[in-house]
ROFIRO-447534 format. One record per residue (C-alpha): x, y, z; residue number from 1. Coordinates in Angstrom, 2 decimals, padded with zeros to 5 digits. Layout:
<sites>
((X Y Z) NUM)
...
</sites>
This chain:
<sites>
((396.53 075.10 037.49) 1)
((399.03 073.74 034.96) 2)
((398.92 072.71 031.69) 3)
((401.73 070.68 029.51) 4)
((401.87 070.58 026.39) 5)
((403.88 069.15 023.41) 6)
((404.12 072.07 021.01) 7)
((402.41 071.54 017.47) 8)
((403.96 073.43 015.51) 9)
((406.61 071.22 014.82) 10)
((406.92 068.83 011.19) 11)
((405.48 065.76 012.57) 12)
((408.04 063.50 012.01) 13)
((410.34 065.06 014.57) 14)
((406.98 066.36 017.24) 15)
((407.14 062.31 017.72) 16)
((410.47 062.77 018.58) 17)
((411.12 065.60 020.62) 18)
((410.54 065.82 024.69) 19)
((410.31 069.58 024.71) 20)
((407.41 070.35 026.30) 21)
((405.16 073.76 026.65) 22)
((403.98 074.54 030.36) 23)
((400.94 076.91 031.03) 24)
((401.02 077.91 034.50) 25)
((400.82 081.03 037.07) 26)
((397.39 082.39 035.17) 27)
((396.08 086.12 035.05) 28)
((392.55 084.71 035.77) 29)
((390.74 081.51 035.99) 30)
((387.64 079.80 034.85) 31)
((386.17 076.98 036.71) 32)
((382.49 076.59 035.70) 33)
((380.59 073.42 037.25) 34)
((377.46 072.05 036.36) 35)
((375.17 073.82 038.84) 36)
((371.64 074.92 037.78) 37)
((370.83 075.77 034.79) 38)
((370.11 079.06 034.72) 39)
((373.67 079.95 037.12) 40)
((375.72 077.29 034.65) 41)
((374.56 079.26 031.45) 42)
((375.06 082.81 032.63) 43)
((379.21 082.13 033.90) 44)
((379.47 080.12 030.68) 45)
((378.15 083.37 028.45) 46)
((380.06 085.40 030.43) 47)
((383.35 082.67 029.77) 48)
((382.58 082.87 026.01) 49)
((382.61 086.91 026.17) 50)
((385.92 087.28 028.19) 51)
((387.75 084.28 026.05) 52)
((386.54 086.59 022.62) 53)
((387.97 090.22 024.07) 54)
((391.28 088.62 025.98) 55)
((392.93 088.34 022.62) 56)
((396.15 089.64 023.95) 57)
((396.16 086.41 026.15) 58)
((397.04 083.04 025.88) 59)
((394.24 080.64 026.83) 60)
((394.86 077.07 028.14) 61)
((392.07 074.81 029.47) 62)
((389.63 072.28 029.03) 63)
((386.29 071.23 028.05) 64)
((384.20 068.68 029.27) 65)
((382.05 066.67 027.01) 66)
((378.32 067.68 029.12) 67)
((379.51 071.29 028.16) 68)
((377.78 070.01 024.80) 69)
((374.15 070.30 026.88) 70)
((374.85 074.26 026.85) 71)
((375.85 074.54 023.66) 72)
((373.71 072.28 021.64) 73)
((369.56 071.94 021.99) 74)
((370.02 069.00 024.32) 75)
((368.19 068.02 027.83) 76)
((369.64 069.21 030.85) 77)
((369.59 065.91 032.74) 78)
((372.48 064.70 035.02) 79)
((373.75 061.76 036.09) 80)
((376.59 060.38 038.36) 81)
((379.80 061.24 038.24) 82)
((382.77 058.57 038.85) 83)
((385.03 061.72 039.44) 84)
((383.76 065.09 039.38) 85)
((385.00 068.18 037.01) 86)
((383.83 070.93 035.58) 87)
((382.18 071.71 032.61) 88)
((384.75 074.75 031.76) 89)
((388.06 074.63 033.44) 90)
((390.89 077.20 032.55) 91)
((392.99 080.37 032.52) 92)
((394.48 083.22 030.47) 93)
((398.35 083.44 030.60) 94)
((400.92 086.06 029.66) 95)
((403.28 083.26 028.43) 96)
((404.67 079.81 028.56) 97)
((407.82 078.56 028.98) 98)
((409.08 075.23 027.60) 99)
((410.32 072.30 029.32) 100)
((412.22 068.82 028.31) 101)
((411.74 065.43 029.98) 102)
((414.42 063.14 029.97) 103)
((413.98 059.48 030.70) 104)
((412.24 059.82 034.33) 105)
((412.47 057.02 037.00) 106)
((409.99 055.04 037.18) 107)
((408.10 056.06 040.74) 108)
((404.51 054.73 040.24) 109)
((402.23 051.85 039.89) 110)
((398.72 051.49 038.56) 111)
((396.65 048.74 040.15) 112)
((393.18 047.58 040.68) 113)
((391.71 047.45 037.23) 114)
((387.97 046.81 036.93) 115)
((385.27 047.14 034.14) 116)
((382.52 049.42 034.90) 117)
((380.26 047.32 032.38) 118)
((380.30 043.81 031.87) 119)
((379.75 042.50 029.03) 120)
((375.90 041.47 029.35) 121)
((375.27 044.63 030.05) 122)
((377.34 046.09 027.02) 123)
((375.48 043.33 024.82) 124)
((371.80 044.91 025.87) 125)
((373.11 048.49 025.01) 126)
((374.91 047.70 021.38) 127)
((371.48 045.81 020.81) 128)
((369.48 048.84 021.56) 129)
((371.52 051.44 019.56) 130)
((371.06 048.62 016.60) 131)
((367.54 048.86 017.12) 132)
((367.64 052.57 016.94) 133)
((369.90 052.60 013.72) 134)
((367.18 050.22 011.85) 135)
((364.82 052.40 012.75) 136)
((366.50 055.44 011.43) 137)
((367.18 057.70 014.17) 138)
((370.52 057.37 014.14) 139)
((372.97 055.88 011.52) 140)
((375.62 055.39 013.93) 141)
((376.39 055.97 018.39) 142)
((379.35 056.63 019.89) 143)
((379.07 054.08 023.21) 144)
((381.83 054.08 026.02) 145)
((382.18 053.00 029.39) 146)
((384.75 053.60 031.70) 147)
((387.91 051.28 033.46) 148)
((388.29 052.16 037.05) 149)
((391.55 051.62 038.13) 150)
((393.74 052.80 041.47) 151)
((396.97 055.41 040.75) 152)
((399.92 055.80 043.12) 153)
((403.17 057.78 043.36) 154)
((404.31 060.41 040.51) 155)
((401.65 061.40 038.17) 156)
((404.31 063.48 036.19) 157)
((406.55 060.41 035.81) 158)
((403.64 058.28 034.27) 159)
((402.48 060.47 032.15) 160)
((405.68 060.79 030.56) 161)
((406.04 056.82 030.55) 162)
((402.35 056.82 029.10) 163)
((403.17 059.51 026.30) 164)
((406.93 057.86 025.65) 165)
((405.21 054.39 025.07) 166)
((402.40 056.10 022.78) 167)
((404.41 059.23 021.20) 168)
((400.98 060.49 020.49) 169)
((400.72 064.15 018.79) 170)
((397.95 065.23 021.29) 171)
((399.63 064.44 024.82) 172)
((398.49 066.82 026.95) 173)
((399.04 066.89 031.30) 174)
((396.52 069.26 033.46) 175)
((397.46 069.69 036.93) 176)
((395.58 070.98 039.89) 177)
((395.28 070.54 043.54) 178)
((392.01 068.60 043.42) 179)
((392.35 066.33 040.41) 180)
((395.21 065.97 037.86) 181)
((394.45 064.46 033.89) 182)
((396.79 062.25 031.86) 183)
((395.66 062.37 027.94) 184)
((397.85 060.62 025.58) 185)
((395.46 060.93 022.91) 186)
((396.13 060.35 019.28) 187)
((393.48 062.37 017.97) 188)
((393.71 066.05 017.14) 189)
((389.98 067.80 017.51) 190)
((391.57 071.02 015.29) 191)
((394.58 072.72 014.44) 192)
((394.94 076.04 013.52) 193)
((396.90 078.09 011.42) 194)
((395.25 082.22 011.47) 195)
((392.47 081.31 009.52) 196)
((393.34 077.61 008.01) 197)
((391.79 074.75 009.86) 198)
((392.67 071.23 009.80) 199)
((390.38 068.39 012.01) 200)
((391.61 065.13 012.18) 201)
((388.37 062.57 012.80) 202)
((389.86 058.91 013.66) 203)
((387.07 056.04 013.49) 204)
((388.00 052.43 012.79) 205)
((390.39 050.38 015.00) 206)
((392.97 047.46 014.74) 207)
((395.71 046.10 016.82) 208)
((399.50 046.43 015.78) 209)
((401.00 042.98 015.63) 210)
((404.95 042.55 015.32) 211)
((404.31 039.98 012.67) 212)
((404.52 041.70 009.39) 213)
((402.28 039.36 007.74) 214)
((399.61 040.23 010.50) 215)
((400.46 044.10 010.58) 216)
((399.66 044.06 006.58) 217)
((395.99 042.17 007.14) 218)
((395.16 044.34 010.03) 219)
((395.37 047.02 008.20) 220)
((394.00 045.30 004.73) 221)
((391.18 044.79 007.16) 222)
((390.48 048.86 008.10) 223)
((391.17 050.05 004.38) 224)
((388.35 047.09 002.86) 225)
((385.85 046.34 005.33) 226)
((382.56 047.95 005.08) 227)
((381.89 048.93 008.45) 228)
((384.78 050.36 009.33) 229)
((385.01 052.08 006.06) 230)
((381.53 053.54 006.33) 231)
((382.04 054.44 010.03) 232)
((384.94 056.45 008.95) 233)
((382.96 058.06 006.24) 234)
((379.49 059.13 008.06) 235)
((381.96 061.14 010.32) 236)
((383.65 063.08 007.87) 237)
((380.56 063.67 006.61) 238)
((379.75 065.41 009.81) 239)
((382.56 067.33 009.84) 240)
((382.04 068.28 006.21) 241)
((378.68 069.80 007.30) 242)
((379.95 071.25 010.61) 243)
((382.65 073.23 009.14) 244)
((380.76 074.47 006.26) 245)
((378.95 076.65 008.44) 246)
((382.12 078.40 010.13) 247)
((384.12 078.55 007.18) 248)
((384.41 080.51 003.70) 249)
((382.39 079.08 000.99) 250)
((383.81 076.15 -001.27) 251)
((386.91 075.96 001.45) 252)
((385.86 072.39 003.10) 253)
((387.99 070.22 001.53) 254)
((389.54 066.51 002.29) 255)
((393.02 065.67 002.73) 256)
((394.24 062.17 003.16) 257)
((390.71 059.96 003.11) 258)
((391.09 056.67 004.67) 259)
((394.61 056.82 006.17) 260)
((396.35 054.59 008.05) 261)
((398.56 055.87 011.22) 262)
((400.01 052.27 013.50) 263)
((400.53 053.86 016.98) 264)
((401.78 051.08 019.34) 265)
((398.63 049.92 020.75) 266)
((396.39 050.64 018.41) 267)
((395.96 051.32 014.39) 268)
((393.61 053.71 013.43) 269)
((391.99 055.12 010.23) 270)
((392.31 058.70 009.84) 271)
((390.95 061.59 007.44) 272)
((391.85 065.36 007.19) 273)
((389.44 068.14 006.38) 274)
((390.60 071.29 005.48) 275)
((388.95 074.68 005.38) 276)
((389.41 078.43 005.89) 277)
((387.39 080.01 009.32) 278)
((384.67 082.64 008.94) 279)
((384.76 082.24 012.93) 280)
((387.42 081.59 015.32) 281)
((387.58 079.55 018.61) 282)
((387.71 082.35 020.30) 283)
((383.90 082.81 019.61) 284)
((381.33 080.82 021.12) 285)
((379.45 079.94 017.81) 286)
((382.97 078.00 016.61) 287)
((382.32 075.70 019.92) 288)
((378.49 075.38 019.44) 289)
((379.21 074.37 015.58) 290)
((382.12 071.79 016.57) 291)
((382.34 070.42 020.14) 292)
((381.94 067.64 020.65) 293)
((384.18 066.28 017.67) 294)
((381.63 064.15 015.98) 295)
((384.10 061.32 016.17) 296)
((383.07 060.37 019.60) 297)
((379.16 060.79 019.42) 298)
((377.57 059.64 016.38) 299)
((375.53 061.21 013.23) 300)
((373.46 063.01 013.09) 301)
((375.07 064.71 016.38) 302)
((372.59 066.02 018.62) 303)
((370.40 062.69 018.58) 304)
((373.33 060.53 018.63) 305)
((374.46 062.38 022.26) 306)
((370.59 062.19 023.76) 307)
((371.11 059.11 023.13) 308)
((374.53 058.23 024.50) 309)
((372.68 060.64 028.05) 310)
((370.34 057.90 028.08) 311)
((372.22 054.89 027.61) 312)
((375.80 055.71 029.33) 313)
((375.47 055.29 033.63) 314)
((377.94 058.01 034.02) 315)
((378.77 061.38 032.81) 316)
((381.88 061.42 030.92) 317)
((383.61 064.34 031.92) 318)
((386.72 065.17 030.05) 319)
((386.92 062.27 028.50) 320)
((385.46 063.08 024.76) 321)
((385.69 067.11 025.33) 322)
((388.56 068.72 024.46) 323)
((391.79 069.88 025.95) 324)
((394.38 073.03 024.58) 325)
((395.69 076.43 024.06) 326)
((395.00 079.92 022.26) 327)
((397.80 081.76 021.27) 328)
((397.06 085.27 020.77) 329)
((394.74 087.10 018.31) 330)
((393.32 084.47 016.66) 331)
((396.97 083.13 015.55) 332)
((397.02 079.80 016.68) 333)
((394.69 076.70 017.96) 334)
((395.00 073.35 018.85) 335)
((392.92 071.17 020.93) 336)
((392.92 067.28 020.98) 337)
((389.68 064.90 021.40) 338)
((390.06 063.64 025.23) 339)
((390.56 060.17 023.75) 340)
((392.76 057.47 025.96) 341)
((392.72 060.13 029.01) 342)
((393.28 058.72 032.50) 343)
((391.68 060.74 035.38) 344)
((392.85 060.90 038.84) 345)
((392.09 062.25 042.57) 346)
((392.98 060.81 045.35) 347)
((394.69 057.56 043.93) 348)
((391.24 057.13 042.02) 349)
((391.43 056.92 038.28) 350)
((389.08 056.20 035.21) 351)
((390.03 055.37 031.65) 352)
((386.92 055.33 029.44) 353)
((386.90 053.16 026.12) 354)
((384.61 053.25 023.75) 355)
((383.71 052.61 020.00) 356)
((381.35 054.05 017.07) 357)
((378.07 051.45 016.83) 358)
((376.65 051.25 013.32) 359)
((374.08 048.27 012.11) 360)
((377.30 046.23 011.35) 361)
((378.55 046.50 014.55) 362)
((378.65 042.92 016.26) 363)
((378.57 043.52 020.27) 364)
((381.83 040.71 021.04) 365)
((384.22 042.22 018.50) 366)
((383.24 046.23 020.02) 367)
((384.08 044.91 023.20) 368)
((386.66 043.07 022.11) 369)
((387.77 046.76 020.38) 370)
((386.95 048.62 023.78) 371)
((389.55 045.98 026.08) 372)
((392.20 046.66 023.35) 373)
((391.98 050.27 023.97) 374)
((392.96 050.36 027.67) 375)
((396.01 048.02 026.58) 376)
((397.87 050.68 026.63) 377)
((397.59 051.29 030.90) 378)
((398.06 047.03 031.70) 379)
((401.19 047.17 029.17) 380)
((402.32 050.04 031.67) 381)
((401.74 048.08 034.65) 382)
((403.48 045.13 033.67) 383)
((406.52 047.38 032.90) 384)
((406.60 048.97 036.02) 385)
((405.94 046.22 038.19) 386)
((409.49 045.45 040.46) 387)
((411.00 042.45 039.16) 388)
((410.92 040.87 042.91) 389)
((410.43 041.58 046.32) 390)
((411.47 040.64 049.35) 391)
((412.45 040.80 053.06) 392)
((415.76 039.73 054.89) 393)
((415.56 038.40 058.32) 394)
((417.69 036.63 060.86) 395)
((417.28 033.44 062.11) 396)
((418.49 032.10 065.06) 397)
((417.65 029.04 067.87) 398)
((415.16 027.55 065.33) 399)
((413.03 030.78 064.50) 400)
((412.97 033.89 062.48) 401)
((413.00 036.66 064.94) 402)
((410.12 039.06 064.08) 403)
((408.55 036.26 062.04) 404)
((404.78 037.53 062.42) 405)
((406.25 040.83 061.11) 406)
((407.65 039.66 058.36) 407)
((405.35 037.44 056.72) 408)
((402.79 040.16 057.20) 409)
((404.73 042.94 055.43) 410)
((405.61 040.16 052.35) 411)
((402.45 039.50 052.02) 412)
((400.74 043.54 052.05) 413)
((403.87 043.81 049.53) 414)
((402.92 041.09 047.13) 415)
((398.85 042.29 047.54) 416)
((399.65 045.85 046.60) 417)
((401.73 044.75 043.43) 418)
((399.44 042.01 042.62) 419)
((402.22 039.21 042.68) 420)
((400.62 035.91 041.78) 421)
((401.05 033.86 044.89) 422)
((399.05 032.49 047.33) 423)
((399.78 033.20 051.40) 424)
((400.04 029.52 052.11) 425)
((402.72 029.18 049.86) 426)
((405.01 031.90 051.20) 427)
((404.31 030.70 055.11) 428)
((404.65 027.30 053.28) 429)
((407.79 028.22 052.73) 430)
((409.01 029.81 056.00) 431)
((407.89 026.61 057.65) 432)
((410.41 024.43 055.63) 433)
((413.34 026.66 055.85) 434)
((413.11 026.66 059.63) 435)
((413.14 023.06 059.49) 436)
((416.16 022.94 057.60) 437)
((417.50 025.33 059.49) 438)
((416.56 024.14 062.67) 439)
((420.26 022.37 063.81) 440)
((422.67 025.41 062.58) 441)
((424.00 026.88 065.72) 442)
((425.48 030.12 063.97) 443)
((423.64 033.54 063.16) 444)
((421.61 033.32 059.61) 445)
((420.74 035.69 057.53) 446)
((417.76 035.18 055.33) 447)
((416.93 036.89 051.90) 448)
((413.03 035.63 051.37) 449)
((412.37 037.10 047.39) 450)
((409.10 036.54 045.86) 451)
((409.32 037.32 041.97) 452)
((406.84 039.07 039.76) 453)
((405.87 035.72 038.05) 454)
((405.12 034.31 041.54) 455)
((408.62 032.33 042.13) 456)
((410.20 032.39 045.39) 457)
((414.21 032.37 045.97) 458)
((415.86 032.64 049.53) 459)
((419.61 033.06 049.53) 460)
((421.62 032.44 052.88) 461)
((424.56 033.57 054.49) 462)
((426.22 033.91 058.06) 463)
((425.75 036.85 060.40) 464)
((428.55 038.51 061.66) 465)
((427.94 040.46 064.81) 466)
((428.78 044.23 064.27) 467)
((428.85 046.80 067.60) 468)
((429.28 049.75 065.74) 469)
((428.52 051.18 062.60) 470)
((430.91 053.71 060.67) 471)
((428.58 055.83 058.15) 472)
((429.19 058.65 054.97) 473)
((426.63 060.33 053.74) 474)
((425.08 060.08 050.04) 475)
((425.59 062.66 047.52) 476)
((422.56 061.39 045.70) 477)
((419.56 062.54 046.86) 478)
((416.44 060.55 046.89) 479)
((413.11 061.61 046.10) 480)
((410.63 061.61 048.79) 481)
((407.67 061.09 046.36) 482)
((409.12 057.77 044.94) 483)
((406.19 055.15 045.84) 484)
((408.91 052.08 045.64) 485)
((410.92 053.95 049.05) 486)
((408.32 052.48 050.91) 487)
((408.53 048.68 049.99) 488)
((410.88 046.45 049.91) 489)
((411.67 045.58 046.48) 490)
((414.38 045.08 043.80) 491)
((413.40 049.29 042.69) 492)
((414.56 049.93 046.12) 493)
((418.04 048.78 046.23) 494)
((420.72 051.10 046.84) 495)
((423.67 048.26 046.56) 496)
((425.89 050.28 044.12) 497)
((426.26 053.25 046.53) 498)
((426.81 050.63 049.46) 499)
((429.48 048.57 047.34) 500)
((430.88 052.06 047.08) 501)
((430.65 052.82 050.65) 502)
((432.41 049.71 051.75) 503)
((435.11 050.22 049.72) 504)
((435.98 053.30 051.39) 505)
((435.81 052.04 054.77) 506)
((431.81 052.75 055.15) 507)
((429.73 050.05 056.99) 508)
((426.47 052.47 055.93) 509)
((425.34 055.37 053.74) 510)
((423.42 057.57 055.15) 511)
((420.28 059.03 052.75) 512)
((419.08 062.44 052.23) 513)
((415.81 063.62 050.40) 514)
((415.19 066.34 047.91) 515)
((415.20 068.55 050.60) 516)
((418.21 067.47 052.23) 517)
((416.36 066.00 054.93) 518)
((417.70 062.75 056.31) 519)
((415.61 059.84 055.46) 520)
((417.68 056.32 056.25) 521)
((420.40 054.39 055.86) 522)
((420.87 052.00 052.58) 523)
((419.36 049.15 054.67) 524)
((418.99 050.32 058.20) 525)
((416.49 053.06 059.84) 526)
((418.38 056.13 061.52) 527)
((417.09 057.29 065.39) 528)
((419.35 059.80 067.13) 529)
((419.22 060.68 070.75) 530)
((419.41 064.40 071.47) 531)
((419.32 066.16 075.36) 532)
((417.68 062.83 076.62) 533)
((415.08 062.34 074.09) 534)
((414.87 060.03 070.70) 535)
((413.92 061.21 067.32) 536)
((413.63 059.36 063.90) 537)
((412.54 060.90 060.68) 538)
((408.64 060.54 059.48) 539)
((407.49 058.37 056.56) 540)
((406.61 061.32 054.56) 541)
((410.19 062.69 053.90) 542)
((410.89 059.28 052.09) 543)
((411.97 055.86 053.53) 544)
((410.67 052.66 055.05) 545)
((408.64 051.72 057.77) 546)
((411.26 049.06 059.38) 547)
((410.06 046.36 061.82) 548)
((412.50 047.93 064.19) 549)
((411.59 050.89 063.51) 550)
((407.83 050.37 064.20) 551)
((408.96 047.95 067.49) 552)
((411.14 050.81 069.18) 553)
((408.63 054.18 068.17) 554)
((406.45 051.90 070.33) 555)
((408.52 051.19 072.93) 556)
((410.54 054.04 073.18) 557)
((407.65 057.07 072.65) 558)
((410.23 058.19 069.58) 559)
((409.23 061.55 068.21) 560)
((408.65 061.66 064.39) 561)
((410.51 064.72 062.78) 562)
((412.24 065.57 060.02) 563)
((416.18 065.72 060.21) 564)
((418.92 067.66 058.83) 565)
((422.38 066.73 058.40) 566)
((423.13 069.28 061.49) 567)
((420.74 067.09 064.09) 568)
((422.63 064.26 063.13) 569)
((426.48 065.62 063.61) 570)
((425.46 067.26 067.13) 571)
((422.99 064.81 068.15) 572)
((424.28 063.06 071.62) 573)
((423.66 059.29 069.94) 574)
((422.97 058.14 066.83) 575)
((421.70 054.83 066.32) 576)
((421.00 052.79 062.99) 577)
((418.41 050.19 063.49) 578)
((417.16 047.07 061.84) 579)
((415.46 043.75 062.50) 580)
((418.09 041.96 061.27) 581)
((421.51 043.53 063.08) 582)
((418.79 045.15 065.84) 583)
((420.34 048.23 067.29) 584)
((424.09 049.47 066.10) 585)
((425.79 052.94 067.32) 586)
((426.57 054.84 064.64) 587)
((429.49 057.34 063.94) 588)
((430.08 059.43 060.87) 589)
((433.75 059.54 059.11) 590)
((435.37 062.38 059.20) 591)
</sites>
């Protein structure tokens, strides 16, 4: 259980700034309440509520989700499906935290797969119906979402940094655990407080940023004038007004900032303050049964605005809409965002809900429109972090490409996994005339087959010079087992600066080590060693590539799969570097 947060404490000019970061972790005692019965659900989640009001020596970090509201509000019990599952309460009391800073991380994951969980049809029926609803005033206005599903690999730390650093969002917040792990860059703060000042930060109405000056100024023309988004804005604050009246001293509600603008980077959004001095703290149950869920992401009035969304929604939301954040001690501090743009993952399974407020204004293309233009923010990413090419080198020889089968079926799992746009007849279109042109060279060829991110494919050619032996260093730079790109070929994966290095020095190889000072591979070569009459090559998992030769001799050979230190290697009886183009090559370390 770990929690990272940005502190909030800070002027907010230079909180956007700053990459110090406070971590939550190592807790005195947990609190992990699912949605069982309800009988067992409401008993641990009184006995939560009484522990979280006496521990005020404590820190408290943790979560809520959003169908906590069904316990704390007079609202059916009913369930439905889950696209991952979490719990209704989830966190800890801590002694401390200690602080953190991020510099600019590598770049070590991918996101892939995206799919709507609604189409629009389907959204169309559902904005109609809440319409309906609305005329026939039951509810002046419905939070509706659905959710993106979307597949996560690699380094979840390193993209929610690149997801925070591409947002700067005040709420950013990271919960880790072994089962499940959330990524909210959210922009919206659910409250902030001060001892016993409170400020709540509602956000409803939504543009998109434009570079164009001209079309930054309409945009946001557009949010300050037009009456739905206006009066959207308004009915929650409203809310608020109401809800914090009845936790607060009398005549302290008051609004700061009505109708504000803030331009994030994928999205502008209207913004209001409310102000007011707490009669109870949240610390006490009755603050969360007065305020959560922030009224931003339900409707008005509240309670018939979320039967409503329990009817209409297919799946439960989760975290997404609750709340995440910390308790400083004794009722000194508070902050919590509104789940908003929160990406949930287990297993290399995420969901990214988007959503908007419905009112009778609302017109079902342009809330769509408003819902794709939220989860911008994750196919921006993607495009960022896709590699620029990749690739495979081969040799060619007597009119073929030895290991061609190999080959073209590694290119083309490579391209499929970073969804490069180009067809598999055009890349074994493409083998097929090189070997023609090939066909009458007598000398060794080597072949560099790159397939760009646009879809564009560039071979480059040289001549193979036949090598017996191989003199290798070793790296002083480790690599990091965990880095999703060591196990493709592509242009993230190159490691030609230390090798330029290496050859300078009289190096035909550099030799790899992990994190753990494990040895992984060579710069472009596997690594096998023979010790007391028996092979051994390190396993995928401490970080490097599954060579063709590789895979060819483990076969072959019965190689054992185990991790490697620098010692194996020195006394080992052989040691071999191996690749499909040079095949196998003794090795033999400088001194």
């Amino acid at each position: 259980m770990r929690f990272f947060f940005l502190h909030p404490t800070e002027e907010t000019k230079s909180y956007q700034k700053t990459s110090e970061w406070i971590v939550f972790e190592n807790p005195l005692k947990t609190f992990v309440i699912y949605d069982h019965d309800s009988e067992r659900t409401e008993n641990e989640i009184e006995s939560f509520f009484d522990e979280l009001s006496k521990n005020n020596p404590y820190y408290f970090a943790g979560f809520f989700s959003f169908e906590l509201s069904k316990y704390l509000l007079p609202l059916p019990k009913q369930s439905k499906p889950f696209l991952i599952k979490l719990p209704l309460v989830y966190g800890g009391f801590f002694e401390n935290y200690h602080k953190v800073s991020w510099e600019d991380t590598k770049i070590d994951f991918f996101i892939r797969g995206f799919r709507l969980e609604e189409v629009f049809s389907e959204y169309k029926k559902n904005i109609l119906k809440i319409r309906d609803l609305i005329s026939q005033g039951k509810v002046y206005q419905v939070n509706y979402t659905f959710p993106v599903v979307c597949e996560v690999y690699g380094n979840l730390m390193s993209l929610f940094y690149h997801l925070w650093k591409n947002q700067r969002t005040l709420s950013s917040v990271m919960v880790m655990d072994s089962d499940f792990s959330i990524l909210s860059v959210s922009p919206e703060i659910f409250f902030l407080q001060r001892e016993k000042e409170i400020l709540v930060k509602p956000m409803k109405g939504t543009q998109q940023p434009s570079k164009s000056l001209r079309k930054l100024i309409n945009n946001i023309k557009y949010l300050r004038t037009n009456p739905k988004e206006v009066s959207e804005n308004a009915m929650i604050v409203d809310l608020f007004r109401n809800d914090l009246g009845r936790i607060s001293e009398i005549g302290s509600v008051k609004i700061k900032n009505l109708f504000a603008i803030e331009i994030h980077p994928t999205v502008i959004q209207m913004i209001t303050e409310i102000q007011a001095r707490l009669r109870h703290f949240p610390r006490e149950k009755r603050f969360w049964e007065t305020l959560f869920p922030s009224g931003s992401v339900t409707g008005a009035p509240k309670i018939e605005a979320i039967k409503h969304i329990q009817q209409l929604e297919k799946y439960q939301r989760g975290v997404y809409t609750g709340a995440i954040g910390w308790l400083a001690p004794k009722n000194s501090f508070g902050f919590f965002n509104v789940a908003i743009r929160t990406l949930v993952v287990k297993s290399n399974r995420g969901y990214y809900y988007v959503g908007s407020g419905i009112t009778y204004d609302s017109h079902p293309k342009s809330e769509y429109k408003e819902c794709l233009l939220k989860s911008k923010v994750l196919k921006q990413l993607q495009r960022s972090t896709k590699p620029k090419y990749i690739f495979t080198t081969m040799k060619f020889c007597g009119g073929i490409f030895y290991f061609e089968k190999s080959h073209l079926e590694r290119l083309k799992a490579t391209k499929s996994f970073f969804q490069i746009p180009v067809n598999n007849s055009k890349i074994e279109s493409k083998f097929q005339r090189l070997k023609k042109c090939l066909k009458h060279v007598k000398r060794l060829v080597r072949v560099h087959f790159r397939i760009y991110q646009n879809g564009k494919i560039q071979i480059f050619l040289d001549y193979l010079s036949k090598k017996k032996e191989i003199i290798f260093g070793i790296s002083n730079q480790p690599v990091d087992e965990k880095n999703l790109f060591l196990y493709y070929k592509t242009s993230e994966r190159s490691y030609q600066v230390q090798l330029d290095e290496a050859i300078k020095t009289g190096l035909d190889e550099m030799l790899l080590l992990n994190t753990k000072n494990q040895i992984t591979e060579g710069t472009y070569t596997n690594i096998i060693i023979k010790k007391n009459g028996k092979f051994y090559t390190p396993p995928l998992s401490d970080g490097l590539l599954n060579g063709i030769m590789r895979r060819k001799l483990i076969q072959k050979l019965k190689i054992e799969e185990t991790s490697l230190t620098l010692d194996d290697v020195k006394k080992a009886d052989c040691v071999y570097f191996v690749n499909s183009v040079r095949g196998i090559l003794k090795g033999r370390i400088k001194e």
